[in-house]
C-alpha positions in Angstrom: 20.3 -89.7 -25.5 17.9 -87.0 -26.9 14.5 -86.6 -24.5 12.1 -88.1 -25.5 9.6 -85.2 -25.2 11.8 -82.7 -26.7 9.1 -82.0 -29.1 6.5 -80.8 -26.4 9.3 -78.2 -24.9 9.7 -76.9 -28.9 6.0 -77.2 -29.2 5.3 -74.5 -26.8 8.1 -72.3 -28.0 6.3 -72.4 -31.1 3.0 -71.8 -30.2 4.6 -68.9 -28.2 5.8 -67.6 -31.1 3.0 -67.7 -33.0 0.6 -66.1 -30.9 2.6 -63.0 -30.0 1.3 -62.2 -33.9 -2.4 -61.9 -32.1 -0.8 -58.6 -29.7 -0.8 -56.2 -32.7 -4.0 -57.2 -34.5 -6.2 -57.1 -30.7 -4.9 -53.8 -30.4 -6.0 -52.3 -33.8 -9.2 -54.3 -33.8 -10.5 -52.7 -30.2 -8.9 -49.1 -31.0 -11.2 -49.3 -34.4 -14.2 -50.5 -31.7 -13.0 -47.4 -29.2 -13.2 -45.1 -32.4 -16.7 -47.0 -33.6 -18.4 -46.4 -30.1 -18.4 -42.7 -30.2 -20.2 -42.8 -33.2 -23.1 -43.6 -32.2 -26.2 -41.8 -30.7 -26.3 -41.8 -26.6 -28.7 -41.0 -24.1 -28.4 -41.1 -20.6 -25.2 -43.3 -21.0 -27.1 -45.9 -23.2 -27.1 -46.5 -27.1 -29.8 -45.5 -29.0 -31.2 -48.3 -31.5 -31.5 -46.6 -34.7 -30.5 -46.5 -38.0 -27.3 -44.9 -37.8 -26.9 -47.5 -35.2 -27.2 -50.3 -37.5 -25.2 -48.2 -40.3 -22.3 -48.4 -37.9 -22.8 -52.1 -37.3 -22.4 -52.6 -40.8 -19.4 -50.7 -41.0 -18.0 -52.6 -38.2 -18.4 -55.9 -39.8 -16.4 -54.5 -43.0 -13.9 -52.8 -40.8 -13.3 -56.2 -38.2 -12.9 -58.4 -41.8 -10.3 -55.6 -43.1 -7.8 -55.5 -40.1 -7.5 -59.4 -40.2 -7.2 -60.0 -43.9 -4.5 -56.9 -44.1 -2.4 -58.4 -41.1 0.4 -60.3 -41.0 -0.9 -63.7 -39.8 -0.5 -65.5 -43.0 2.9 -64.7 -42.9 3.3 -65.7 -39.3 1.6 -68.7 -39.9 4.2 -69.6 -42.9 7.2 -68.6 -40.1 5.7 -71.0 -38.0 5.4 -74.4 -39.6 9.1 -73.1 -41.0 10.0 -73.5 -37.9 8.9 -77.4 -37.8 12.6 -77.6 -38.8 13.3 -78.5 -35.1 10.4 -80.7 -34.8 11.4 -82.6 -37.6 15.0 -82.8 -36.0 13.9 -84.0 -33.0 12.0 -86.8 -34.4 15.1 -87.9 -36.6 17.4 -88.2 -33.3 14.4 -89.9 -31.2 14.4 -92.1 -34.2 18.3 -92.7 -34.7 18.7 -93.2 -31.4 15.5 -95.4 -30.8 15.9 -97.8 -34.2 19.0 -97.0 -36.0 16.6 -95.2 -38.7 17.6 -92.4 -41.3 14.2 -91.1 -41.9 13.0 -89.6 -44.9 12.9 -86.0 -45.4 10.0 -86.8 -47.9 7.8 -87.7 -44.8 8.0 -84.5 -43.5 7.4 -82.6 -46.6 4.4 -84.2 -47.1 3.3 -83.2 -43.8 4.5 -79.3 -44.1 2.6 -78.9 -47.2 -1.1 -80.2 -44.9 0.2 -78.2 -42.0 0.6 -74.8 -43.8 -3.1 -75.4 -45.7 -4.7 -76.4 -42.7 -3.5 -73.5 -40.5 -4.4 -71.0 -42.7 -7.7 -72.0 -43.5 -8.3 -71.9 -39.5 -6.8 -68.6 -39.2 -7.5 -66.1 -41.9 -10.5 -67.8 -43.5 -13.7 -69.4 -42.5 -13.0 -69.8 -38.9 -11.7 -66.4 -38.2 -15.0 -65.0 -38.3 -17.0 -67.9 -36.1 -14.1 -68.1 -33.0 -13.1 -64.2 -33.2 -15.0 -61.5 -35.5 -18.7 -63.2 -34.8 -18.1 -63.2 -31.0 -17.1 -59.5 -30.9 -19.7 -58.4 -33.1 -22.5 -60.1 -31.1 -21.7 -58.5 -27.9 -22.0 -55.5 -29.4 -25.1 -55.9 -31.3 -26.9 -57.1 -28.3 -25.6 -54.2 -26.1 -27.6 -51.7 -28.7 -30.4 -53.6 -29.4 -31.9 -53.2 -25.8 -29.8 -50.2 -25.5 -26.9 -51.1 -23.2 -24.7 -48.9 -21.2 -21.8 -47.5 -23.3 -19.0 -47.6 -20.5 -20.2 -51.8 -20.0 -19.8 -52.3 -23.8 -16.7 -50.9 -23.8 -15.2 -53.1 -20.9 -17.0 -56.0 -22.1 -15.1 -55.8 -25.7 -11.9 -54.9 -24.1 -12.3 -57.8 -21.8 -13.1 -60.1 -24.8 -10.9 -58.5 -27.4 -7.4 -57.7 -25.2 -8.2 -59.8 -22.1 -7.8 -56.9 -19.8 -9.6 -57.1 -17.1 -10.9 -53.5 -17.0 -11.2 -53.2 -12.6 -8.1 -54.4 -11.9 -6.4 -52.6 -14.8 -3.9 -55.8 -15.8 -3.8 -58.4 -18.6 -4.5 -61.2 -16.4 -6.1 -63.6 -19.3 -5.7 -63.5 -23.0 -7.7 -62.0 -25.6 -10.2 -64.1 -27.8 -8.4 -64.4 -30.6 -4.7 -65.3 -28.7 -7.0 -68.1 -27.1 -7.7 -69.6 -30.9 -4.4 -69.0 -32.2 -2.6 -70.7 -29.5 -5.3 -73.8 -29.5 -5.0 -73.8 -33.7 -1.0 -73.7 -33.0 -1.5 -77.0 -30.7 -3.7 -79.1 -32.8 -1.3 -78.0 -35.6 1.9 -79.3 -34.3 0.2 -82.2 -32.7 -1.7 -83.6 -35.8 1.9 -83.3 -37.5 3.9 -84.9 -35.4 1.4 -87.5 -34.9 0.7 -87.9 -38.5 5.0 -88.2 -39.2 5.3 -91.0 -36.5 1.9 -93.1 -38.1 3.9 -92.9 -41.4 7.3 -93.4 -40.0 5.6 -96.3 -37.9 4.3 -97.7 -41.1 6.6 -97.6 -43.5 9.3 -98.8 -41.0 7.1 -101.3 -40.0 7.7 -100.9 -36.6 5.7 -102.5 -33.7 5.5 -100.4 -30.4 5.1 -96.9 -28.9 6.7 -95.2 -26.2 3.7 -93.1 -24.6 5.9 -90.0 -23.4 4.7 -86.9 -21.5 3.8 -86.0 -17.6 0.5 -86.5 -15.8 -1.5 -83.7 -14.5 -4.2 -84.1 -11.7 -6.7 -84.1 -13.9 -4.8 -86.4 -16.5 -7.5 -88.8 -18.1 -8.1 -92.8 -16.7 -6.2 -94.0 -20.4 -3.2 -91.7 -19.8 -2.7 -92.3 -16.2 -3.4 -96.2 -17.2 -0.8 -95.9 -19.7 2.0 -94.1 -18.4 1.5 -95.9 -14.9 1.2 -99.5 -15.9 2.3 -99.6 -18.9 5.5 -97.8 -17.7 4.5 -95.8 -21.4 5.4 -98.5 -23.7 2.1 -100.0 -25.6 2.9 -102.9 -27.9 0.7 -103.3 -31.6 -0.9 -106.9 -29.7 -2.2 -104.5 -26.9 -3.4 -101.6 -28.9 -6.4 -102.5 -30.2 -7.5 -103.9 -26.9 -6.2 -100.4 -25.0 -8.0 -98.4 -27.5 -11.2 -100.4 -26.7 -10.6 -99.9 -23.1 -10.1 -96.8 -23.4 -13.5 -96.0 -24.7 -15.4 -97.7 -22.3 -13.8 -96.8 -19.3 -11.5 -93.2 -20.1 -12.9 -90.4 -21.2 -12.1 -87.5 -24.1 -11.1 -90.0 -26.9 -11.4 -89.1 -30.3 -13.7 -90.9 -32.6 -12.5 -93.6 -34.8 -9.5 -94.2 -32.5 -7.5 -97.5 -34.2 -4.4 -99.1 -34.2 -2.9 -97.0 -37.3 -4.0 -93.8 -36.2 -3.0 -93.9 -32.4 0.4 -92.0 -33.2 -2.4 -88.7 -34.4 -5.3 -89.0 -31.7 -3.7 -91.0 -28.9 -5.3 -90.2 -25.4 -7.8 -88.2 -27.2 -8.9 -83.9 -27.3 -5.8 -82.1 -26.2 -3.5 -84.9 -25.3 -0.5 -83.7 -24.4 1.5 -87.5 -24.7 3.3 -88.0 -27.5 3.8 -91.5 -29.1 6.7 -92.4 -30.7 7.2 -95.7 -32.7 9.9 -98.1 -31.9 10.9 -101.4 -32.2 10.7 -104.1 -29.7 12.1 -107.6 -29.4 
């Protein structure tokens, strides 16, 4: 029989995947910063606040907004929900092999068409510049306005922009914008696989959940509660009394948690549990 959590091993294969699109971009964005930062006016190691100091700020807001709208990430993005192919496969077996069903391809299509939108609205427009562009620009603009050391700019963006940390002289954390790809990536995958099993779940009309994934130390009161007693199967007469439980004595659930929507939001921000309709007697 097919595991059960198959979907969290291709989940992070994907979001792998996807984020190795970031490498190229950080590297253009903070060689354009490198080039930017010996424009402007130093003295004793320090920027000077003038004008051509904010004419260069300028022209890096123009220059930041050009790299990501000429890159590659849309078509990344596309590559990626593509790849929900074996997702989708993983939830037919689990579902074969669980109830006997032959799900619709329909449901999934209906969900590829959301996941595609929704990605790219996260990633090349609107949020783009408030998790990535904003954040770099900022630490610059405050390191000229009270006329910062050059040298600390420069590691600072690097730090922020690559994730290299500059004294040691390794990548040992990600860059900004790998961070917000990978966590788009998650929230991607996991509101469409949860979204497929509420509709498979409903039109199915079937009446349980098998609440798959591990436990971490830090795993929160409803998970350990459900995995642990519940030996990970909740039934539709204990849901809504779970969900309420959940609330008052868990923590991290998402708001208007119910019954129907448990499949999407389950445990709450960042679960990492799947739940999978099924049947039971």
């Amino acid at each position: 029989m097919a595991k059960l959590d198959a979907n969290t091993i291709v989940a992070r294969r994907l979001e792998k995947k996807l984020i190795k699109s970031s490498a190229q971009i950080e590297k253009e964005i903070f060689e354009l910063v490198q080039r930017l930062l010996r424009e402007f006016d130093i003295k004793d190691g320090q920027f000077v606040p003038d004008n051509k100091a904010r004419q260069i700020l300028a022209k890096l807001n123009k220059e930041l907004r050009k790299i990501v709208d000429t890159s590659q990430i849309e078509d990344e993005v596309r590559n990626f929900i593509d790849d929900f192919d074996l997702i989708d496969k993983n939830i037919k077996i689990q579902q074969e092999q669980l109830n006997g069903i032959q799900v619709s391809q329909k449901i999934f299509n209906t969900q590829r068409i959301w996941a595609v939108d929704n990605t790219l609205e996260s990633l090349v427009n609107s949020q783009i510049d408030l998790k990535f562009i904003n954040p770099a620009k900022q630490l610059l603009y405050s390191r000229i306005a009270f006329g910062g050391s050059v040298v600390d700019a420069e590691r600072q963006l690097r730090d922020l922009i690559i994730g290299i940390d500059s004294r040691a002289g390794v990548k040992d954390q990600f860059g900004i914008l790998t961070r917000w790809i990978g966590q788009v990536a998650r929230d991607t995958i996991n509101e469409y696989t949860g979204t497929v099993n509420a509709e498979i779940k409903a039109k199915y009309e079937l009446n349980a959940l098998r609440y798959v994934g591990g436990l971490l130390d830090d795993s929160r009161p409803q998970c350990m509660r459900w995995v642990n007693e519940y030996k990970g199967i909740l039934k539709d007469s204990d849901l809504l009394s779970e969900i309420d439980w959940a609330y008052k004595n868990g923590s991290g659930m998402k708001p208007d948690t119910t019954p129907e929507n448990f499949p999407q939001k389950r445990g709450g921000y960042n679960c990492i549990h799947d739940a999978i309709p099924f049947r039971i007697k």
